[in-house]
BAPATI-291832 format. One line per 3 residues: number of its first residue (from 1); their letters; for each residue x, y, z of N, C-alpha, C, O. Coordinates in nm, 2 decimals. Atoms other than C-alpha are relative to their C-alpha. Layout:
BEGIN
NUM = a = X:Y:Z:X:Y:Z:X:Y:Z:X:Y:Z; ...
% end
This chain:
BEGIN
1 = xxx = -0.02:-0.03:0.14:-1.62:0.70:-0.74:0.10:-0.10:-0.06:0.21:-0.12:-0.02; -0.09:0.09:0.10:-1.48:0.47:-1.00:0.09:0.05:-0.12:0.04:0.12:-0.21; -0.06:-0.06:0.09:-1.20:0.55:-1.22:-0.03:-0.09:-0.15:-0.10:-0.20:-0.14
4 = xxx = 0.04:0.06:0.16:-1.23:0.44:-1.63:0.00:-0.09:0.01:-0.09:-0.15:-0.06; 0.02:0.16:0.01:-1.15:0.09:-1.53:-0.09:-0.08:0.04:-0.11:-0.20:0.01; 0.06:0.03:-0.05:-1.37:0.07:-1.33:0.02:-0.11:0.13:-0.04:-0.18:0.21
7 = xxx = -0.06:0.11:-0.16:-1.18:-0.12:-1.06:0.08:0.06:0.09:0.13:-0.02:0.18; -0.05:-0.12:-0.07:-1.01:0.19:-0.89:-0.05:0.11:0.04:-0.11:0.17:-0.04; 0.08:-0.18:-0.04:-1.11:0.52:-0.69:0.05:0.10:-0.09:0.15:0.08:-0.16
10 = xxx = -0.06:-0.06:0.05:-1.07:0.80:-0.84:-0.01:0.10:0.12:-0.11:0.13:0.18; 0.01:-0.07:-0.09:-0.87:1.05:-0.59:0.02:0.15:-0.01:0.07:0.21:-0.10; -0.01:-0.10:0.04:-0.88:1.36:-0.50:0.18:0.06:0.05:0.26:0.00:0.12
13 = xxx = -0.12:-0.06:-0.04:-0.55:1.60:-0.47:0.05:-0.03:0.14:-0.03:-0.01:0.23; 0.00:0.07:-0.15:-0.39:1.47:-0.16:-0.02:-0.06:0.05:0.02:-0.06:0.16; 0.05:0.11:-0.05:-0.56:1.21:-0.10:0.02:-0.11:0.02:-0.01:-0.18:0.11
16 = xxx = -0.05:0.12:0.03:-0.39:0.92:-0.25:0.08:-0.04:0.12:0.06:-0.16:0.16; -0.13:0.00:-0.08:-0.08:0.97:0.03:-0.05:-0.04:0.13:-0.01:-0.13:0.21; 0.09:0.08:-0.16:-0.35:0.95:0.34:-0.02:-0.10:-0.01:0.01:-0.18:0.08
19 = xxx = 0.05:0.14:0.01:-0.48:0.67:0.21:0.08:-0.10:-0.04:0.01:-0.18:-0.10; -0.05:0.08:0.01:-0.21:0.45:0.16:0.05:-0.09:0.12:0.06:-0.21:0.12; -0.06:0.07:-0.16:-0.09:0.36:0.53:-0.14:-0.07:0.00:-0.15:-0.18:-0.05
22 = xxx = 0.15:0.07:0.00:-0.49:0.28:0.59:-0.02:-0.09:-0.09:-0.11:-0.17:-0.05; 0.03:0.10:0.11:-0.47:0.06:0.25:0.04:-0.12:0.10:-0.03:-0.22:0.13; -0.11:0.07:-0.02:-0.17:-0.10:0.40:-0.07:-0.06:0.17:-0.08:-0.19:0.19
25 = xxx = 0.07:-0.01:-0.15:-0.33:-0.13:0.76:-0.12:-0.08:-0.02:-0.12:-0.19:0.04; 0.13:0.08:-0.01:-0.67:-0.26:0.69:0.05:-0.17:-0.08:0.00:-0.27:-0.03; -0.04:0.09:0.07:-0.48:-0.54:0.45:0.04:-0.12:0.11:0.00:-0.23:0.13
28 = xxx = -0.07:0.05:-0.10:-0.25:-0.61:0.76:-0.13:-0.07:0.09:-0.12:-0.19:0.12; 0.07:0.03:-0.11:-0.58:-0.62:1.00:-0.07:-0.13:-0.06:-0.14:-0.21:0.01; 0.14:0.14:0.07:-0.78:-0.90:0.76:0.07:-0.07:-0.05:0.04:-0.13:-0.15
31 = xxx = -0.07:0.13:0.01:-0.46:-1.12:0.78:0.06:0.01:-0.13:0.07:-0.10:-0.17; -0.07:0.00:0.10:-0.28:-1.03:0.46:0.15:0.04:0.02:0.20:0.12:0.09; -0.19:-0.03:0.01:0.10:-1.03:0.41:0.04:0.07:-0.10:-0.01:0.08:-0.21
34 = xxx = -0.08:-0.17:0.05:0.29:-0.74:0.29:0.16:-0.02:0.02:0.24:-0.05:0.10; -0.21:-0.06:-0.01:0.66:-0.68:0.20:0.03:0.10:-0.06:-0.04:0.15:-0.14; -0.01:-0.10:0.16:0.84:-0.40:0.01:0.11:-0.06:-0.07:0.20:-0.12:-0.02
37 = xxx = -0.08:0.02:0.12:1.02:-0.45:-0.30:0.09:0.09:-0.02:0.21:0.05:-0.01; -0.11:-0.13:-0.01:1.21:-0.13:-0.32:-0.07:0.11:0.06:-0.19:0.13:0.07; 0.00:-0.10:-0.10:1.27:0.15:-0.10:0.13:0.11:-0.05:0.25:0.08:-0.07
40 = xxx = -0.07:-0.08:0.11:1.41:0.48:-0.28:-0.02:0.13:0.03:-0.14:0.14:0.08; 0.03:-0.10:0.03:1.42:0.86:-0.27:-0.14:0.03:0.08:-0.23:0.09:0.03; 0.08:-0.03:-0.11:1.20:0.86:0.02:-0.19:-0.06:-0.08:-0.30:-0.02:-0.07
43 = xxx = 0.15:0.04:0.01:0.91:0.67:-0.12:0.03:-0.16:0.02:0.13:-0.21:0.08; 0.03:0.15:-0.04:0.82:0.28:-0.11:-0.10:-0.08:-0.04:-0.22:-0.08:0.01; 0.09:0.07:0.10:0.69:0.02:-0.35:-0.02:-0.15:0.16:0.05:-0.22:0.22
46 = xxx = 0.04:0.12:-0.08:0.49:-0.23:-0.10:-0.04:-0.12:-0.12:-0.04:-0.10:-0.24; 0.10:0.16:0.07:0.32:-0.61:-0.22:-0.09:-0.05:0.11:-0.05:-0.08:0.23; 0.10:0.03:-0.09:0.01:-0.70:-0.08:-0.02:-0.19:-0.09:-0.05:-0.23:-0.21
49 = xxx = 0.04:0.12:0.06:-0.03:-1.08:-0.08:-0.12:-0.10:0.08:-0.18:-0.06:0.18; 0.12:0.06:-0.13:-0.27:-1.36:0.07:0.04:-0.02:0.10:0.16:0.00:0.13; -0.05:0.05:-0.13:-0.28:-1.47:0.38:0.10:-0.07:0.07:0.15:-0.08:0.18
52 = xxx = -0.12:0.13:-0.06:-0.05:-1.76:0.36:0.13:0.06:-0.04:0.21:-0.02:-0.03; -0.12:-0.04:0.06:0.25:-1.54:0.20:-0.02:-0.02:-0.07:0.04:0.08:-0.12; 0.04:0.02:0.13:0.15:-1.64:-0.10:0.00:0.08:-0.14:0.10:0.14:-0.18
55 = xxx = 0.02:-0.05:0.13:0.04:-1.53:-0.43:-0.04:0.15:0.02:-0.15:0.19:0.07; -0.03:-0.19:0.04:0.12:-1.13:-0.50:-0.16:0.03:-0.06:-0.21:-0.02:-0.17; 0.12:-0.06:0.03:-0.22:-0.97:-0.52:-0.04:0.11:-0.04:-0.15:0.12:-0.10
58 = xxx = 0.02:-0.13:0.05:-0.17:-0.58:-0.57:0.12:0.02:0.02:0.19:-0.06:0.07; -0.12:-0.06:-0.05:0.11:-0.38:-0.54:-0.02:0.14:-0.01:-0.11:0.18:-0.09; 0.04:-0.12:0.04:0.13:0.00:-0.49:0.14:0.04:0.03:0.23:-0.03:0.07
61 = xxx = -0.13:-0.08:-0.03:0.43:0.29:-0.46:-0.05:0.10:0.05:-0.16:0.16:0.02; 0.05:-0.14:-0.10:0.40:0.57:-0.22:0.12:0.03:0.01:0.22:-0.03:0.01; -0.11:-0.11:-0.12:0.60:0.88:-0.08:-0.03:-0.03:0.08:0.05:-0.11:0.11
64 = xxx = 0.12:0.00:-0.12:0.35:0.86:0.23:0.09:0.06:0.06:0.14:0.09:-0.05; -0.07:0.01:-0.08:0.60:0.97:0.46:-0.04:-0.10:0.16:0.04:-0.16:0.23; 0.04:0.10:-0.13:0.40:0.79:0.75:-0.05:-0.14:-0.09:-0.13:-0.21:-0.02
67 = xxx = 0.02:0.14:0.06:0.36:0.48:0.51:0.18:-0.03:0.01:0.22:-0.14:0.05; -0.17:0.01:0.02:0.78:0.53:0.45:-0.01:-0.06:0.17:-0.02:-0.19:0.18; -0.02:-0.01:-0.09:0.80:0.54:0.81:-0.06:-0.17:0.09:0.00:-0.25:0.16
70 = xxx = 0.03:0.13:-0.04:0.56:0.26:0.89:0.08:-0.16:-0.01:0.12:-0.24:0.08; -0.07:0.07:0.07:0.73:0.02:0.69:0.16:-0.03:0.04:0.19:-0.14:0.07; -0.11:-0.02:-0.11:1.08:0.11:0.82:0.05:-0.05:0.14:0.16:-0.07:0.19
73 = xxx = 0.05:0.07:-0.17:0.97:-0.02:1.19:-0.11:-0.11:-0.05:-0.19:-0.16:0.03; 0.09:0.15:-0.01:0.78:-0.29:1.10:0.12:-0.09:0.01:0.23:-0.08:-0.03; -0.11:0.13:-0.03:0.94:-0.64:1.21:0.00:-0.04:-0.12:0.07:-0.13:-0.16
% end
């Protein structure tokens, strides 16, 4: 399902929070680079960029606690 913009899901209650580690995960598996920008009050703004480190391509903010957590232990 597409939200108004037509370029986003639209989720259901609870849903958004599972699905952020999995965003972050499938990005990681198809060679994309990831950093976070701020880390706050137990949540965590990631950047998803290309392959080469490169050019900033999405960005999102989560609580997740297993996205917090991931992120935290990553090298």
């Amino acid at each position: 399902m597409q939200g108004a913009g037509g370029d986003r899901p639209v989720r259901g209650a609870g849903q958004e929070a599972s699905d952020d580690l999995e965003r972050l995960t499938r990005w990681e598996a198809a060679g994309g680079a990831w950093w976070t920008v701020a880390v706050s009050g137990g949540g965590v703004t990631v950047v998803l960029a290309r392959c080469d480190g490169g050019e900033e391509v999405d960005r999102f903010s989560s609580d997740d606690p297993r996205l917090v957590a991931y992120v935290d232990t990553a090298p």
